[in-house]
N, C-alpha and C positions, 0 to 999 in steps of 0.2 A: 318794131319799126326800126328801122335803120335811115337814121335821119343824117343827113351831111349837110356840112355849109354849100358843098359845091355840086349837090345834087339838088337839092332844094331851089339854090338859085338857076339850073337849069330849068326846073318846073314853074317856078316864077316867070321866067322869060318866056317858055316856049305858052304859058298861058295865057297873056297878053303882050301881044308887041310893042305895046305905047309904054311896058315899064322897064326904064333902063340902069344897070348898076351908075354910082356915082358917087365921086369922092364927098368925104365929109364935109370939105372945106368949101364946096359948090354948093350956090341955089339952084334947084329946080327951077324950072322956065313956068314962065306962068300960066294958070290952072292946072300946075299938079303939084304935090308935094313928096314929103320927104321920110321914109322909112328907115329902119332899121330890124336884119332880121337875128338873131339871138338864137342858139340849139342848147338843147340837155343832149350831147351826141347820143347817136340810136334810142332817144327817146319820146324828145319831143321838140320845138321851134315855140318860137314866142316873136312877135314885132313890137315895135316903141315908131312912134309916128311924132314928126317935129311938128308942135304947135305955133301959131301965129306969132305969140308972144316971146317964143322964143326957148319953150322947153320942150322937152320933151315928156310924151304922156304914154302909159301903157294900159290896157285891161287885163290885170291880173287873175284869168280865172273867171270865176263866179261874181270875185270882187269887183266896185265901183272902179271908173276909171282914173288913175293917180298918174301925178307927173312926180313924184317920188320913185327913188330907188331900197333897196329889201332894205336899208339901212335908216331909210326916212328922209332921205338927204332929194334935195330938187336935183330935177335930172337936166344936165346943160350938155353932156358928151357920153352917150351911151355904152360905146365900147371901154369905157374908164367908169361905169355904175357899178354898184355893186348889185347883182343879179344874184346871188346866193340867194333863196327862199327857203331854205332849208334847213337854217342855222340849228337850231332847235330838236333839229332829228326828227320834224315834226311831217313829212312825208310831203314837202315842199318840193319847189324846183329849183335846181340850181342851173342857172345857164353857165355854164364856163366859158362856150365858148362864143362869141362877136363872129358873125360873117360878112355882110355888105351892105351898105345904103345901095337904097332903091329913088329912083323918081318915079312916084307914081301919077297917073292922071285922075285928076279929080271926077267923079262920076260925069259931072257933066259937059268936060271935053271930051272923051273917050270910052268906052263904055269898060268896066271893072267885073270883076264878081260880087263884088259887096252892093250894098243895097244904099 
């Protein structure tokens, strides 16, 4: 796979029109929220989605859903997480690299691919 931040968010847009890049420092309008997209470049993409309260949460995998970062630390500003899951040599992922917040629409203003 040959994964890029700026290919990726290509296919993100051309796949719904209701979801648009947006700076960190901005709320989503309401009924949609706020994403974050994350790559292992040419390997793989990960998202972190802002929760209500005010952190952020990811699914890591197989694993349950955590609003911690690889470090254990609460997630407040995702592109400054530490996203290394790999410390260990233990065949983890490491995201290096941060690409875009997203607004997305909640399922039920807009229709998504997620369920």
């Amino acid at each position: 796979r040959t994964y890029t931040c700026d290919e990726l968010k290509q296919a993100i847009l051309d796949d719904n029109p209701h979801i648009t890049e947006i700076p960190f420092n901005k709320k989503p309008k309401k009924g949609y929220y706020k994403i974050g997209l994350v790559i292992e470049p040419n390997s793989t993409y990960h998202f972190y989605r802002l929760d209500r309260r005010g952190k952020w949460s990811h699914k890591p995998g197989t694993e349950p859903i955590t609003d911690k970062d690889a470090s254990g630390y609460n997630i407040y500003v995702p592109h400054l997480a530490d996203r290394n899951y790999n410390k260990q040599n233990n065949g983890g992922i490491n995201y290096t690299q941060f690409c875009y917040y997203f607004s997305v629409p909640a399922n039920k203003t807009a229709p998504t691919m997620s369920k």
